[in-house]
N, C-alpha and C positions, 0 to 999 in steps of 0.2 A: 764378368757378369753379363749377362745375357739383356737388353734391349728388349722392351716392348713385349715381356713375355705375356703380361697378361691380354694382351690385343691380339697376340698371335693363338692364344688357346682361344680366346672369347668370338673369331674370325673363322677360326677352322672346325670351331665343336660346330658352329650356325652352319658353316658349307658339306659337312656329317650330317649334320641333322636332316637340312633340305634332299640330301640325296638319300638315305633312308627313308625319309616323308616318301619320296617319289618313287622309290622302289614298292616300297609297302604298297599303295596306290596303287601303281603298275600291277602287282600281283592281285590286287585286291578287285580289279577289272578283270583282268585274264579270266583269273576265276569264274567268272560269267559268261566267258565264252566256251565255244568249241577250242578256242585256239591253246587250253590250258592244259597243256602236255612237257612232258617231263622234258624232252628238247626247250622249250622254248623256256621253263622254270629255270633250263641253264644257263641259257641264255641272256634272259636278265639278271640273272644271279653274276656271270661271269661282267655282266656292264656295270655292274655295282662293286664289283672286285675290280676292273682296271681304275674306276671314278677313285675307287679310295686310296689306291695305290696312289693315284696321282697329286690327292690333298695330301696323303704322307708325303710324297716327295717334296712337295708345297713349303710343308712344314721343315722338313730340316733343310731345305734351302733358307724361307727365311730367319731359322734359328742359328743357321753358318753365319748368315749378315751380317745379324746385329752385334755379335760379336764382336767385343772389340780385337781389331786387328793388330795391337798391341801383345794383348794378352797371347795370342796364337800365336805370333812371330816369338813372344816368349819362350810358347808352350815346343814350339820346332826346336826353337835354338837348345833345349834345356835336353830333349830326347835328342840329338846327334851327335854323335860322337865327335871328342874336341873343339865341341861349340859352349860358351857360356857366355 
């Protein structure tokens, strides 16, 4: 059973949101400038695609954690051959 699931969504939907907030933003300014050309629309488009990469990685790191270490030593021993 998984630890702290509801802290871990309620944590990381807030650090999505904030970084979408500030993309939106971000575009929402460009747009006002000269500088609003399809290079640089990539360009924070791609800084909003590494940022969420990285809350995802965030997340199934801390959803390995909490795991109980039990249950996984279980879950090994039961998928290897000649282990029970």
């Amino acid at each position: 059973m998984l630890k702290n699931k509801e802290k871990i969504i309620q944590e990381k939907t807030e650090e999505i949101t904030v970084q979408l907030k500030n993309y939106v933003d971000e575009m929402d300014n460009l747009s006002e400038t000269d500088e609003f050309t399809i290079s640089n629309i990539e360009a924070k488009w791609g800084l909003l695609e590494e940022i969420t990469k990285q809350v995802y990685r965030e997340i199934n790191n801390e959803i390995i954690k909490n795991f109980s270490e039990k249950e996984i030593i279980k879950s090994k021993k039961v998928n290897m051959p000649g282990r029970e």
